[in-house]
C-alpha positions as CSV (number, residue, x, y, z in Angstrom):
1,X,6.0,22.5,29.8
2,X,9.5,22.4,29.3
3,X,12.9,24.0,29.4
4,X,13.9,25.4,26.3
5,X,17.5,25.2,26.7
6,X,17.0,21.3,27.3
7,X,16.3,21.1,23.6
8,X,19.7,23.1,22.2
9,X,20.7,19.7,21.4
10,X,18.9,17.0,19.2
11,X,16.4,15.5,21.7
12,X,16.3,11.7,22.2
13,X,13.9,10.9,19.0
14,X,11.9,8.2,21.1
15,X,11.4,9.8,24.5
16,X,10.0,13.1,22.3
17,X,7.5,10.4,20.7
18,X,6.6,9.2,24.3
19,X,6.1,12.8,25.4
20,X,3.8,13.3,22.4
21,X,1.8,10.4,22.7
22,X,0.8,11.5,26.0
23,X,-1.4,14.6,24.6
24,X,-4.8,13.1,24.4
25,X,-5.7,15.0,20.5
26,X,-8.4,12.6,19.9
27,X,-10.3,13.7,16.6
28,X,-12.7,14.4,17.4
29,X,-12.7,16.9,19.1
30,X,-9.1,17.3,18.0
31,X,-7.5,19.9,21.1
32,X,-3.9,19.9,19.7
33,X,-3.4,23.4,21.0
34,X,-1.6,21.7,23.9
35,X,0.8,19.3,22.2
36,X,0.9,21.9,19.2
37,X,2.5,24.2,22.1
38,X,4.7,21.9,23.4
39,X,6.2,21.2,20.1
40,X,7.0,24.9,19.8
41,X,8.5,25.5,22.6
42,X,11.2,22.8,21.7
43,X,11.9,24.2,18.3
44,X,12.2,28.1,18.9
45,X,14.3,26.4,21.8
46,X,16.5,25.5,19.6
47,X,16.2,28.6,17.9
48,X,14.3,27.9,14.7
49,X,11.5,30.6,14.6
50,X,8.0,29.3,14.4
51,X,4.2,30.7,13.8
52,X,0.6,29.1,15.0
53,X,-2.2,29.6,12.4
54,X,-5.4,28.7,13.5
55,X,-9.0,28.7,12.4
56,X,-10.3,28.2,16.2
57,X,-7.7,28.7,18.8
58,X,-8.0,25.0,20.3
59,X,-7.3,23.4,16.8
60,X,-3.9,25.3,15.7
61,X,-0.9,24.6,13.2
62,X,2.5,24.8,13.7
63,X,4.5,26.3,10.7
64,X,8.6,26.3,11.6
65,X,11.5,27.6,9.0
66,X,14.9,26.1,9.5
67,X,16.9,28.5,7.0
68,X,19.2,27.1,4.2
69,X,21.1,28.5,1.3
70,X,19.1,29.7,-1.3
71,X,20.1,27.3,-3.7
72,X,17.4,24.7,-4.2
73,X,13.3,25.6,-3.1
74,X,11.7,25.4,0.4
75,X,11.2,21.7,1.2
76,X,8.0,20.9,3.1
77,X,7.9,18.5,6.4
78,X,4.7,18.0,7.2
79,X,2.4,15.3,9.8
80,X,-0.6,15.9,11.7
81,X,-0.9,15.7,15.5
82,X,-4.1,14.1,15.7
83,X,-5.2,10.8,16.3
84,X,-8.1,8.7,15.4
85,X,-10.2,7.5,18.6
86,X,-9.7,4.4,20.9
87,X,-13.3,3.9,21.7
88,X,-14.3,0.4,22.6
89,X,-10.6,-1.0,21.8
90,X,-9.0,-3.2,24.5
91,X,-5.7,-2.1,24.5
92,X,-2.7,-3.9,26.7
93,X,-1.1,-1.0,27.6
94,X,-2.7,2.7,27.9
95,X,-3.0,4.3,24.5
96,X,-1.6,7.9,26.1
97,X,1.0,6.3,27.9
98,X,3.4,6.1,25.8
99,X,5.1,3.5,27.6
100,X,8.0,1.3,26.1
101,X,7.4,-2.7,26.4
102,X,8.7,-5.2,24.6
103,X,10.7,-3.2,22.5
104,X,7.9,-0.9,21.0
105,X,6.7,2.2,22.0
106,X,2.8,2.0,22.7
107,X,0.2,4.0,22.6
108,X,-2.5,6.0,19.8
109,X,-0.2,7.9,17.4
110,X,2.8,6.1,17.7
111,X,2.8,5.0,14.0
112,X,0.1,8.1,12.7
113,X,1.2,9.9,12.7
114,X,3.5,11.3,16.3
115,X,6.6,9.0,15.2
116,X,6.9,11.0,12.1
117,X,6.4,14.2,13.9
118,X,9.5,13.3,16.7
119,X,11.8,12.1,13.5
120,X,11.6,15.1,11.7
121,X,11.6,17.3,15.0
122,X,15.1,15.4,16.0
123,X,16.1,15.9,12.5
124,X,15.1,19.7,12.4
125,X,16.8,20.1,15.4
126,X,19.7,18.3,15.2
127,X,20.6,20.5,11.9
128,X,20.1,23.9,14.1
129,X,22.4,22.5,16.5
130,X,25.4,21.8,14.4
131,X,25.0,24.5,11.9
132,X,24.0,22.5,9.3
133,X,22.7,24.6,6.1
134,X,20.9,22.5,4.0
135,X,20.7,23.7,-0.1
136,X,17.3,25.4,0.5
137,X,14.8,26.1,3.2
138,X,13.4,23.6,5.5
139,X,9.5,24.3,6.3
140,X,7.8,22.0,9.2
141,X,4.2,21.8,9.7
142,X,2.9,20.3,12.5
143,X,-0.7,19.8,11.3
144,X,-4.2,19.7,12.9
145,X,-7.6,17.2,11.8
146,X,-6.0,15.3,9.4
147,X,-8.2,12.1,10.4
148,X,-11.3,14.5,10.0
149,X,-10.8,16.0,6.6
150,X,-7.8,18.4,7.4
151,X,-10.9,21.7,7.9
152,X,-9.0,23.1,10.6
153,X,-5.5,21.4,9.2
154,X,-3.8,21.2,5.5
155,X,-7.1,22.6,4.3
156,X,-7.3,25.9,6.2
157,X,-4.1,26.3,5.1
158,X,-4.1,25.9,1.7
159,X,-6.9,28.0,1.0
160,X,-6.4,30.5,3.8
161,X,-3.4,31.1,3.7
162,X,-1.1,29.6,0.6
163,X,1.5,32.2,0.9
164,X,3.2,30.2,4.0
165,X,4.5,27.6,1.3
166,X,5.2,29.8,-2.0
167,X,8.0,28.4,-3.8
168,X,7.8,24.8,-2.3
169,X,8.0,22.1,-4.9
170,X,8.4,19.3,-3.0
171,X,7.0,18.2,0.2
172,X,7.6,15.1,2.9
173,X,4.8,13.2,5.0
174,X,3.2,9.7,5.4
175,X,2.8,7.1,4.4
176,X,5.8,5.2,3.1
177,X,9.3,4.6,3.8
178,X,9.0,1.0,6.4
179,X,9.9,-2.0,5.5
180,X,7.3,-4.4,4.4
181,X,7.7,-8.7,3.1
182,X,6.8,-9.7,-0.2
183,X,7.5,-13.0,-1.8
184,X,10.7,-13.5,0.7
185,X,12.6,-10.1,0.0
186,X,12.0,-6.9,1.7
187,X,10.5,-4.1,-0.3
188,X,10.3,0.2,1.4
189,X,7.6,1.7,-0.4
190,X,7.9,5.2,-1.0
191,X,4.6,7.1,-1.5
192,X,4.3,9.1,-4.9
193,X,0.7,9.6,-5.1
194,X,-2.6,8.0,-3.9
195,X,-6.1,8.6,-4.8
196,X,-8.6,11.1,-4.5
197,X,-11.5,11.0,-2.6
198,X,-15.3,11.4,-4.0
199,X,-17.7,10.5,-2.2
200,X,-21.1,9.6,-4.1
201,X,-25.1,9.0,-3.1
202,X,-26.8,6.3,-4.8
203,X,-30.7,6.3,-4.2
204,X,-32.6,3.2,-5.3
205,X,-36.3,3.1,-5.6
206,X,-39.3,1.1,-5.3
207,X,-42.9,0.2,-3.7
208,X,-42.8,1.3,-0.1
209,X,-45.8,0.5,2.5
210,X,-46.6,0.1,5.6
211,X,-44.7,-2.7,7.8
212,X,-47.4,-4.9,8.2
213,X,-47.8,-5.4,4.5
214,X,-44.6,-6.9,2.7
215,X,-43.9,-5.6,0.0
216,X,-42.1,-8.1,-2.9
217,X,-39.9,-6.5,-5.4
218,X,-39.3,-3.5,-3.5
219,X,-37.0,-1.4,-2.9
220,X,-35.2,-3.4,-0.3
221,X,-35.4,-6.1,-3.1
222,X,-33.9,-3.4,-5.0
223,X,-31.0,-2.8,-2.6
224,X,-29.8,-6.3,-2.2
225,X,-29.6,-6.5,-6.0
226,X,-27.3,-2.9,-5.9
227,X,-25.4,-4.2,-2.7
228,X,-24.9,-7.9,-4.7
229,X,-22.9,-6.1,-7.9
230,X,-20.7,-3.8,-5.8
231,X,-19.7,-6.7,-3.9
232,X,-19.0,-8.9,-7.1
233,X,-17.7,-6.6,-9.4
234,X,-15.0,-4.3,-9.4
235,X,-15.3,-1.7,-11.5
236,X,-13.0,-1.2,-15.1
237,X,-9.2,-2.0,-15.0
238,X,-7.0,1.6,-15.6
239,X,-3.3,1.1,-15.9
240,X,-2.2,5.0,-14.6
241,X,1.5,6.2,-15.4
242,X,2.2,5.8,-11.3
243,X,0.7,2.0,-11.3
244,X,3.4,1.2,-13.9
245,X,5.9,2.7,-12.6
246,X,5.4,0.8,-9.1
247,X,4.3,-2.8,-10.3
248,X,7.6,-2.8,-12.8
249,X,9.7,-1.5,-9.8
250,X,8.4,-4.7,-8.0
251,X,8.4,-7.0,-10.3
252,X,11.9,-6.1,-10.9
253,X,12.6,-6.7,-7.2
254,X,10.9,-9.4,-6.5
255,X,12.1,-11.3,-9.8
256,X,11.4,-15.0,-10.3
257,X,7.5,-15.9,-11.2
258,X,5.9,-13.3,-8.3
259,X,8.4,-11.0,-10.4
260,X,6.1,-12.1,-13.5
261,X,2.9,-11.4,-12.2
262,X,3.3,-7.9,-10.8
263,X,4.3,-6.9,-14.7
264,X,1.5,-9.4,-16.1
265,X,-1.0,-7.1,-13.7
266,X,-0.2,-4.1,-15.9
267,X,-2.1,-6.2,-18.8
268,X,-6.0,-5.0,-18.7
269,X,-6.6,-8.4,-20.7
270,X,-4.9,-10.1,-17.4
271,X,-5.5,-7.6,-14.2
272,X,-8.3,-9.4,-13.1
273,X,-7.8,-13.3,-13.9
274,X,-4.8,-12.7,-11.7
275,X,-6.1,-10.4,-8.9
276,X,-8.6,-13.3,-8.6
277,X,-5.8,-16.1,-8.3
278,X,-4.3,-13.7,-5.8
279,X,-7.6,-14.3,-3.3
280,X,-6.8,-12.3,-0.5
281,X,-3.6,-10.6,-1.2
282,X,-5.6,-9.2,-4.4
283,X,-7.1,-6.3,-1.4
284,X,-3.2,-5.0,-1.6
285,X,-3.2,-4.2,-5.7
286,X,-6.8,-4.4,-7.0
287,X,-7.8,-0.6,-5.7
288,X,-4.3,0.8,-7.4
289,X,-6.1,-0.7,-10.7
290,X,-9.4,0.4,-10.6
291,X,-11.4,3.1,-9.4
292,X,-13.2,2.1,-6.3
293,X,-16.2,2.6,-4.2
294,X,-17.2,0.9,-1.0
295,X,-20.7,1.2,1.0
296,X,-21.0,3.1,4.2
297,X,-23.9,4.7,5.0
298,X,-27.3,3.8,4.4
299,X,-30.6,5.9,5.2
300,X,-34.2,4.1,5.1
301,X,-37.4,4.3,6.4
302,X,-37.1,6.9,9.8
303,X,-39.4,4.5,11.7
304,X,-39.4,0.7,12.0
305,X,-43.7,0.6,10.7
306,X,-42.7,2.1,7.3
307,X,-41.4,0.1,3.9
308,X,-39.3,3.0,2.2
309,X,-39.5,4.0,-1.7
310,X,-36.6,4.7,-1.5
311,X,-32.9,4.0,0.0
312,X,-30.2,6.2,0.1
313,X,-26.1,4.7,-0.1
314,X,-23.4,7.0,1.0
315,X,-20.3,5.6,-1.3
316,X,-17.0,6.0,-0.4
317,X,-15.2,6.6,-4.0
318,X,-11.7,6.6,-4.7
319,X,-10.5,7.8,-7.9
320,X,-7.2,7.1,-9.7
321,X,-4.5,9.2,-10.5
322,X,-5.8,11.3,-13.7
323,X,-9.6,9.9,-13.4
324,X,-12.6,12.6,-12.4
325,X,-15.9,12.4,-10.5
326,X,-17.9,12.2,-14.2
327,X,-15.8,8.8,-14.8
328,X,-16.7,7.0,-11.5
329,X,-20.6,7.8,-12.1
330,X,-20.1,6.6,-15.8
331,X,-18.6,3.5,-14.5
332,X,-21.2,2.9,-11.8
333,X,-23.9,3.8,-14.2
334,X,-22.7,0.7,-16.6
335,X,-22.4,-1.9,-14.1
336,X,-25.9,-0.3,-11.8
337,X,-28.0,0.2,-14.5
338,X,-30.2,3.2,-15.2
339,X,-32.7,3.1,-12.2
340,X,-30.2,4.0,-9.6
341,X,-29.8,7.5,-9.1
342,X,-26.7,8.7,-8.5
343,X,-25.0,12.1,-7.3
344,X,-21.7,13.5,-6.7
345,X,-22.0,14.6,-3.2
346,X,-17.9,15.7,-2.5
347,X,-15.0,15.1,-5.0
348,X,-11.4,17.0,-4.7
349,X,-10.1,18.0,-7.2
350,X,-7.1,15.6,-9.3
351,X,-3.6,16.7,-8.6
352,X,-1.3,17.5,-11.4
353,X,1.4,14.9,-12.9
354,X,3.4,13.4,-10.2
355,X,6.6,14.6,-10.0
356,X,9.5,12.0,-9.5
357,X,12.5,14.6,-9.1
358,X,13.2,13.6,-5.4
359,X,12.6,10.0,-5.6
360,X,16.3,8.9,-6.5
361,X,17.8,10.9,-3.3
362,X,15.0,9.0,-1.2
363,X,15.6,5.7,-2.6
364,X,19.5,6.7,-2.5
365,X,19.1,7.1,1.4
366,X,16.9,3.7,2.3
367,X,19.7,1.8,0.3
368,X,22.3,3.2,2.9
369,X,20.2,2.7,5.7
370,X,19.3,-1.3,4.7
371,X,21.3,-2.7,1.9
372,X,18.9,-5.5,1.7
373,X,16.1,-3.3,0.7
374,X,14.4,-2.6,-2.2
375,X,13.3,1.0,-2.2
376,X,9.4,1.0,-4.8
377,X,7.3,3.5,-5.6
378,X,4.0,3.6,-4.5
379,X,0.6,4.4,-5.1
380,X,-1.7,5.0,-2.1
381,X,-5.2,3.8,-2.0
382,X,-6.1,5.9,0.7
383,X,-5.7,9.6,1.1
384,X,-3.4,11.8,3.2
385,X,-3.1,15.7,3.4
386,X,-1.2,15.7,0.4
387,X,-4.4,16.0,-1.2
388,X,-4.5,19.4,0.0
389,X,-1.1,20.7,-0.8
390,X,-1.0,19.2,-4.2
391,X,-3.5,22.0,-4.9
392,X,-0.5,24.4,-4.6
393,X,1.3,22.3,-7.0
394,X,3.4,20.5,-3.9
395,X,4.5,16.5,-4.8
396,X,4.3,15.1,-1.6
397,X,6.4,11.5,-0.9
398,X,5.2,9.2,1.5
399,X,8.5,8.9,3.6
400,X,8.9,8.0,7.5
401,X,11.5,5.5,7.1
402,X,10.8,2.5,9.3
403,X,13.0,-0.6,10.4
404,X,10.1,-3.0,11.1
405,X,10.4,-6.6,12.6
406,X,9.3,-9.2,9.7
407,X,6.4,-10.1,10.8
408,X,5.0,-6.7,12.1
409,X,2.2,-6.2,10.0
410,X,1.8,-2.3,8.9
411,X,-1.7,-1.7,8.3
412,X,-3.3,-4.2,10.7
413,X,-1.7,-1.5,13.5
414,X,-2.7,1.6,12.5
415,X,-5.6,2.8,13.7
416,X,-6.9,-0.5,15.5
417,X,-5.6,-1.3,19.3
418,X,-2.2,-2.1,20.7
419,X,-1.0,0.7,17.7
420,X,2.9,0.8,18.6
421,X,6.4,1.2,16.6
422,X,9.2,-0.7,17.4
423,X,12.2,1.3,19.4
424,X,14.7,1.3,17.1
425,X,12.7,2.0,13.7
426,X,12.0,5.8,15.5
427,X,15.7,6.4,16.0
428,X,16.1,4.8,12.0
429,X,13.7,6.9,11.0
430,X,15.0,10.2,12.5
431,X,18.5,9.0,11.5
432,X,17.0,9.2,7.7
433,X,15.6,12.4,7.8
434,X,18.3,14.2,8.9
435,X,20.3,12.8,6.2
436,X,17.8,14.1,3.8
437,X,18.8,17.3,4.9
438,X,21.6,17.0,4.6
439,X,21.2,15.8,1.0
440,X,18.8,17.8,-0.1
441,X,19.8,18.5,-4.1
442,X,20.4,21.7,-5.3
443,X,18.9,23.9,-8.1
């Protein structure tokens, strides 16, 4: 492993995010143990105390305390070590390399979720070193299985062991804080809150038979006509508190006529006219105004000689801020029709109201970093761990503050090959955090 008296100091934010990349913790199976280990050697290093908590020893969490002053709650720092796989992905450079050409650092992790990790590891230590006190305490949590669910991560925790984060209001994670191009100006999102996952089973039914007798009107007849609607039809328009709050902060950034629309999107009358002038840029804001579901799974016949009476779909539903499981089936039962069956197979629970008390020190600190940003807020359409800690009350902000390159397209990274960060947007983003200790307000 290492030295701990290497780490005293702040270590070099990117070389620590080349070190991690390097531990294989492909989920699954997950095996952070050894990177999880690693990361704790550098911190008590530096002399900030740490505990593993683990369901199974191979899949542990890291929970570190930096103390502070006792004048403002325990703010949460939280990522997840593991990374999703690279199976059948042609990469040009070794995903757990970590190697540095052209300017980026490459490799699985390097944007999700191991460049968060190394800024606020820098940042964490960096503070030890020179004494810095911030107004409350600072908790780290270097997670396990956030790409599986969070069972042996976030989730574990929460209902195992909630104590490690009494008192926290306020928490810090993905996915938000990089600079992004819209309409010519450059905008940061800042998670606030995304959607919850419920995930549904819709059985459709009809005349089954053997293969060698086709069946007309059947229940694959049936399917095409339920595949057919959820691929033409969204589902109803809701305009949430935290949809407003983000397409008004846009449409007061980007001004002029794109200005326009993002506020004319907030009409219910005018949310879909316009997300359908919008062709494919629409996929960016139509899921922040409607509850979704998309088709993932589907279960037939077992054998190739039998016509099924019925077909099973596994739905992937996403529910908006303030909506519940009962509303996405009574929305899929209008636009399915009766004959469908369907069932609630997983839903977690809503999170309470979002809480917007840190947003103005987060915006305060993109602004400094790059003037010619537009700090928004933002709702997610996926789902992060913050799903789990929002159980405890915790508002968690999407906030890894990223320089990116113009054209370097977020989303179309992560997750796919050739993942990678540019250089300097780790050393921005580690710069950040340690100024949000720094700034972290009182009371």
């Amino acid at each position: 492993m290492i030295n701990p008296t290497e780490m005293s100091s702040a270590p070099d934010p990117v070389t620590l995010l080349q070190r991690l990349i390097t531990f294989d913790t492909t989920n699954p199976p997950g095996d952070e143990a050894l990177c999880i280990e690693y990361i704790r050697e550098i911190l008590t290093g530096a002399g900030i105390s740490t505990q593993t908590v683990a369901r199974e020893p191979a899949r542990p969490n890291l929970i570190a305390r930096l103390e502070g002053r006792g004048e403002a709650p325990p703010l949460l720092l939280y990522a997840h070590v593991d990374v999703v796989p690279t199976t059948g992905q042609a990469w040009d450079h070794p995903p757990f390399s970590g190697e540095i050409a052209n300017g980026f650092v490459w490799g699985r992790g390097a944007l999700d979720c191991k460049s968060g990790i190394s800024m606020m590891i820098t940042a964490l230590v960096r503070a030890a070193a020179e004494g810095l006190k911030p107004s409350g305490d600072i908790l780290f949590a270097a997670l396990a299985d956030e790409e599986a669910g969070g069972v042996y991560g976030a989730k574990f925790l929460v209902e195992e062991h909630p104590e490690l984060f009494a008192g926290v209001r306020y928490a810090i994670s993905e996915f938000g804080g990089f600079t992004m191009q819209l309409a010519g100006k450059t905008v940061m999102p800042i998670m606030i809150a995304e959607k919850q996952t419920c995930a549904v089973k819709a059985t459709v039914h009809g005349a089954g038979g053997h293969g060698s007798m086709p069946v007309r009107n059947g229940s694959m007849a049936e399917l095409a006509r339920v595949l057919q609607i959820l691929d033409r039809h969204r589902l109803p328009v809701h305009i949430t508190p935290e949809a407003r709050t983000m397409f008004h902060a846009l449409g007061d950034a980007l001004g002029g006529l794109t200005g326009f629309v993002m506020r004319q999107l907030l009409n219910p009358a005018l949310t879909n006219p316009l997300l359908s002038l919008l062709g494919e840029k629409a996929r960016l804001f139509s899921p922040l105004l409607h509850n979704s579901v998309s088709v993932t799974m589907l279960q037939g016949s077992q054998v190739i000689n039998v016509i099924p009476d019925e077909i099973a779909l596994g739905l992937d539903g996403r529910l908006l801020p303030g909506q519940r499981d009962e509303d996405l089936i009574r929305e899929l039962r209008a636009l399915l029709g009766p004959d469908v069956t369907l069932e609630v197979v997983h839903v977690i629970e809503p999170p309470p109201p979002t809480d917007m008390g840190l947003f103005d020190t987060l915006s305060d600190i993109l602004r400094e970093s790059n003037p010619e940003a537009f700090p928004v807020p933002y709702l997610l359409a996926g789902a992060t761990d913050g799903r789990h800690f929002s159980r405890l009350g915790i508002q968690t902000y999407g906030f890894l503050p990223m320089q990116l390159p113009p054209d370097f397209k977020f989303t179309e990274v992560i997750h796919t090959r050739n993942e990678r960060i540019p250089v300097d947007a780790v050393t921005f983003g580690a710069d950040a955090m340690y100024r949000l200790l720094q700034r972290l307000p009182a009371g």
